[in-house]
N, C-alpha and C positions, 0 to 999 in steps of 0.2 A: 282503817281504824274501826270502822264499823261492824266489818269480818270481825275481829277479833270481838267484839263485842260477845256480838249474838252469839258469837262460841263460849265468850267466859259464861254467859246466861244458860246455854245448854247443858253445860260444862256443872254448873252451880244447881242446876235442879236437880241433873242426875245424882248430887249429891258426889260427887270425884272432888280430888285434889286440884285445885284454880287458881294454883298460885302461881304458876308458869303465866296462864294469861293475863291474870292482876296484873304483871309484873311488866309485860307486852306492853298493857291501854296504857298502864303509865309512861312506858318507854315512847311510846308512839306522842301523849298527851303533850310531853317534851320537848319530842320535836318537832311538834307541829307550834308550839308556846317557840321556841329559837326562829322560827322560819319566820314567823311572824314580826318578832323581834326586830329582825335580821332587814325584812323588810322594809320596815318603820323606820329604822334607820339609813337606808338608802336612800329613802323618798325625801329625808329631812334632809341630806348631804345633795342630792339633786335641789334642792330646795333654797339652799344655802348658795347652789353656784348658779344657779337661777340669777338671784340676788346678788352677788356678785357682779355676775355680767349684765345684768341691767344697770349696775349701780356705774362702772366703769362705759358702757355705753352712752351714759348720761354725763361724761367729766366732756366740759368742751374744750378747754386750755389742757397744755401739756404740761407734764410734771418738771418745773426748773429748781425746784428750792424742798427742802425737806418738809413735809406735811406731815402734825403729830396727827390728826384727825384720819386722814387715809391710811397711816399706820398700824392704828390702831380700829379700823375697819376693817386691814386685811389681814394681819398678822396676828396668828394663834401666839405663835413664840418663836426665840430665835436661841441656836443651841450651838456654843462656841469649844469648838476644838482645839488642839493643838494645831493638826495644817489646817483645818477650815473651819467652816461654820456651815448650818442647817438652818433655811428659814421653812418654817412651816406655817403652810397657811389657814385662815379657814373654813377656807374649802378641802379643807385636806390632801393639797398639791404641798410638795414638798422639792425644795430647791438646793443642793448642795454648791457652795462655792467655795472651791481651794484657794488659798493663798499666795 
């Protein structure tokens, strides 16, 4: 991106047409603003099953009876079909079970 730069600057004194390179740094500025993006949201979904599995590393009894509090820890949503259903979680592991 810096290339491009110092070219729209060369570009811009000699007094030429710079509109191809405007059009570059912005192109570039975008995707470097997505990558970023992109990233921040990985780190926060490693973040989340982090947490997760420390949280279930810490249950010392096993699960006998339906827990609304654990449910509603782990489960984003649950999305019902005609043959199945989709539990999704969130952590963003997703579970299909047919009927």
């Amino acid at each position: 991106m810096l290339a491009v730069q110092e070219e729209l600057l060369k570009v811009a004194n000699a007094k030429k047409d710079y509109t191809d390179l405007t059009d570059r740094v912005e192109e570039l500025r975008n995707k470097k603003e997505k990558i970023l993006l992109d990233m921040a949201e990985e780190k926060n979904e490693q973040s989340r099953l982090k947490e997760l599995e420390e949280f279930l590393d810490n249950q010392e009894l096993e699960i006998e009876r339906y827990d609304e509090d654990l449910v509603r820890k782990l489960i984003e949503k649950i999305i019902v079909y005609e043959e199945m259903f989709k539990v999704i979680f969130k952590s963003g592991l997703e579970v299909e079970i047919n009927q």
